[in-house]
C-alpha positions in Angstrom: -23.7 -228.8 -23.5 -21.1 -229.5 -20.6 -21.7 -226.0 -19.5 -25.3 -226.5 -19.4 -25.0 -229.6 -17.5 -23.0 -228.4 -15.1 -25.2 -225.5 -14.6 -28.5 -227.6 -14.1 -26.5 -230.2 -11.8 -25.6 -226.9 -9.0 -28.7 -225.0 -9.7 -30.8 -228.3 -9.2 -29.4 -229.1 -5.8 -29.4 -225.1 -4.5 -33.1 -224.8 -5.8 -33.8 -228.5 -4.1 -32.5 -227.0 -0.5 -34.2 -223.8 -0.7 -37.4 -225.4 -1.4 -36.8 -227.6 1.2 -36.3 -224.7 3.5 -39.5 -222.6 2.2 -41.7 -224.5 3.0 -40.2 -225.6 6.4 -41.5 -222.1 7.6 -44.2 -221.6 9.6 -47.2 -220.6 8.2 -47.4 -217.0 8.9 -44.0 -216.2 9.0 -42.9 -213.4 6.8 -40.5 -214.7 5.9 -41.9 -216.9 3.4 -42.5 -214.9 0.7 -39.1 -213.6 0.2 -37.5 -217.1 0.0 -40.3 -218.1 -2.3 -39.7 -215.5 -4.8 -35.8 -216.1 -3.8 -36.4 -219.5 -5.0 -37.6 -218.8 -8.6 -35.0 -215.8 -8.8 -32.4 -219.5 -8.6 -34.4 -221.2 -11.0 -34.7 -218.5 -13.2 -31.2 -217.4 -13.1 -30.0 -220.8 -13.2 -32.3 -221.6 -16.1 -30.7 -218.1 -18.4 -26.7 -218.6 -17.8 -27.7 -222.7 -18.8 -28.0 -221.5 -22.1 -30.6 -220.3 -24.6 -34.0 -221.2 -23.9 -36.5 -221.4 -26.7 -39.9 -220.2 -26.8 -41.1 -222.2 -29.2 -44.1 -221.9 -31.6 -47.4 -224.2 -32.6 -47.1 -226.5 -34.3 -43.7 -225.8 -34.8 -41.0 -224.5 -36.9 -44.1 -222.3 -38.6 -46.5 -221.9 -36.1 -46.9 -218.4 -34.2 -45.8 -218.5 -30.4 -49.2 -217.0 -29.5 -50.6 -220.7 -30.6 -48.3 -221.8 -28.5 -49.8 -219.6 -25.4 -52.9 -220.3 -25.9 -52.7 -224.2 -25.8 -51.1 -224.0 -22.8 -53.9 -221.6 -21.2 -56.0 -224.2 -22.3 -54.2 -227.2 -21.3 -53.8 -225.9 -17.5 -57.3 -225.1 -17.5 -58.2 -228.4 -17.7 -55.0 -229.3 -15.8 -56.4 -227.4 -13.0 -60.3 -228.9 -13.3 -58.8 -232.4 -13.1 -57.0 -231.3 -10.0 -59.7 -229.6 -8.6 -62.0 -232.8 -8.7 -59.0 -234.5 -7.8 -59.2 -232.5 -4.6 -62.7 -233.4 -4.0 -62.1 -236.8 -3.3 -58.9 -235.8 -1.6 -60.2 -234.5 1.0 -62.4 -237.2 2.0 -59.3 -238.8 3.3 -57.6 -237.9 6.1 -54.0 -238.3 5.8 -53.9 -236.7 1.9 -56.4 -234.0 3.3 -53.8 -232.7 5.9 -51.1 -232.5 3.6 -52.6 -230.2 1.3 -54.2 -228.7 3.9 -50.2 -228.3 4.9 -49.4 -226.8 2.1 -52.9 -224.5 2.1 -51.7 -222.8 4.9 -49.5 -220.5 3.7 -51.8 -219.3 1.5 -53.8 -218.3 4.1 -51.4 -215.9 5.7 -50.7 -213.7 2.8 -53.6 -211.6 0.4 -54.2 -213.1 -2.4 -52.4 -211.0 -5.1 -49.0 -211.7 -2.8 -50.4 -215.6 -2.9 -50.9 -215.4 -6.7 -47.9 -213.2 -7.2 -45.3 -215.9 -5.4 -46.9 -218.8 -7.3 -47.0 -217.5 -11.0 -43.8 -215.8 -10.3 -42.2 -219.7 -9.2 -44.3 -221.7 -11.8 -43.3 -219.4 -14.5 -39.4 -219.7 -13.3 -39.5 -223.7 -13.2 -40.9 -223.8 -16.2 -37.3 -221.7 -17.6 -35.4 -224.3 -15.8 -37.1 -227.8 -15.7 -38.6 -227.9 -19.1 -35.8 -225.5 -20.4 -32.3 -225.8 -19.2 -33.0 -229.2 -17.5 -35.1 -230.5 -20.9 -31.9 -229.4 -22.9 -29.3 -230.9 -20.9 -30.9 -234.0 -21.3 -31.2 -233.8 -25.6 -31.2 -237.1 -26.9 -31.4 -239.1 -23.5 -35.5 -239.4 -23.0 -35.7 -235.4 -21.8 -39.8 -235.8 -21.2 -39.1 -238.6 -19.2 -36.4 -237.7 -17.0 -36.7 -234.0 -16.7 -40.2 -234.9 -15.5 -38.5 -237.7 -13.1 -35.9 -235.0 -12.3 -38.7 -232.1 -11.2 -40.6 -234.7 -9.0 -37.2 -235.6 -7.5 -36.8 -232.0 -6.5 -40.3 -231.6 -5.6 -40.3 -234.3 -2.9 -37.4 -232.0 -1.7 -40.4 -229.7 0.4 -41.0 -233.0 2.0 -44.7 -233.5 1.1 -45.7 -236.1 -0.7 -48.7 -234.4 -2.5 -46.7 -231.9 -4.3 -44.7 -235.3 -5.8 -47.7 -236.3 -7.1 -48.7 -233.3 -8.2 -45.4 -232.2 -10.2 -45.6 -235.7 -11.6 -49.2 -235.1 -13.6 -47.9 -231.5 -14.3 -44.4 -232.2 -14.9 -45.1 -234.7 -17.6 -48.1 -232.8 -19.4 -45.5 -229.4 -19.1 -42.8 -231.8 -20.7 -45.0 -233.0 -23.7 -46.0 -229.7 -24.3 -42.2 -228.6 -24.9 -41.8 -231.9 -27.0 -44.7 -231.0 -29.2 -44.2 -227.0 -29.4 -40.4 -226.7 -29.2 -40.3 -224.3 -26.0 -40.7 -223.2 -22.7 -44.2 -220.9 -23.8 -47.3 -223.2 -23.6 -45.6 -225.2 -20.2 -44.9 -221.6 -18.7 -48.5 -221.0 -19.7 -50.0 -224.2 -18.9 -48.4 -223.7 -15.5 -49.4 -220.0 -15.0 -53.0 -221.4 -15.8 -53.4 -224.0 -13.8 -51.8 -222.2 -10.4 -54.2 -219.8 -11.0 -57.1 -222.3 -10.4 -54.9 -223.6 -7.6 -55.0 -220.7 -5.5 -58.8 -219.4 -6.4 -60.2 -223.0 -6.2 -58.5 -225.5 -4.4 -58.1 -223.5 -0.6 -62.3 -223.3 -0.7 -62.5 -227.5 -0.9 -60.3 -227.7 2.6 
């Protein structure tokens, strides 16, 4: 446990900078994508040598893991149609319209299966670490409520306070989902699911 703890302490504040620095770049600098999918090789990598990460099952210890996958498609589905309306409104004001419109832009400057690539490819690897190595560091000590506080934390690191509120709805549904199934699968899934809707949906409202 000291080991993992350790490991989710340095991995945390690397993953924190380099998101930080991301999404500092200009849209249209090609450049981004490689420190994107740098950034979930971190978290990824940070979330294996933590420990072991379970995939967990539905409902758990006897359900299959392919229960497990298909709540979370499910759940970020929905995830994504709440957001989607969410964005709706969003955009009617102007100071929360321009800074998802911020974060819009880079999908602009890339085609979409690069777009679609970095963001599965990132939700996927947060999902390893957050909801695995950072959920089992913190056995016993409230782990759905402060690895979700944790992931926000790190989140606000990009400097937008949009994606905060967005990795707070999706941080704490992600972390009830490995509560309830015992794994990383559904929130990987539930992630995958709802970036998806993300990047089809959301650019066309702004």
């Amino acid at each position: 446990m000291i080991r993992r703890r350790v490991v989710v302490v340095v991995v945390l504040i690397a993953g924190s900078v380099m998101l930080g620095m991301s999404l500092s770049i200009e849209p249209g600098d090609s450049s981004f994508y490689p420190m994107t999918f740098a950034l979930a090789a971190v978290w990824a990598a940070g979330a294996l040598l933590s420990g072991p990460l379970p995939l967990g099952s539905f409902p758990p210890p006897r359900g299959g893991p392919v229960r497990a996958v298909w709540i979370g498609v499910v759940v970020g589905a929905l995830l994504g149609v709440i957001f989607v309306v969410g964005g709706l409104v969003a955009r009617e004001i102007p100071p929360v319209r321009d800074f998802i419109a911020e974060v819009l832009d880079h999908a602009d400057t890339g085609g979409l299966f690069l777009v679609l690539s970095t963001a599965i490819v990132n939700g996927v690897a947060e999902e390893m670490f957050f909801r695995g190595a950072v959920y089992s560091a913190l056995r016993g000590h409230a782990p759905v409520i402060f690895s979700t506080i944790i992931y926000v934390i790190a989140t606000l690191a990009s400097g937008n306070p949009m994606l905060g509120f967005a990795a707070i709805l999706l941080g704490l549904v992600c972390a009830l989902e490995r509560r309830a199934t015992a794994g990383v699968l559904a929130p990987a899934f539930t992630h995958v699911a709802w970036t998806i809707v993300m990047v089809l949906v959301l650019p066309q409202l702004f």
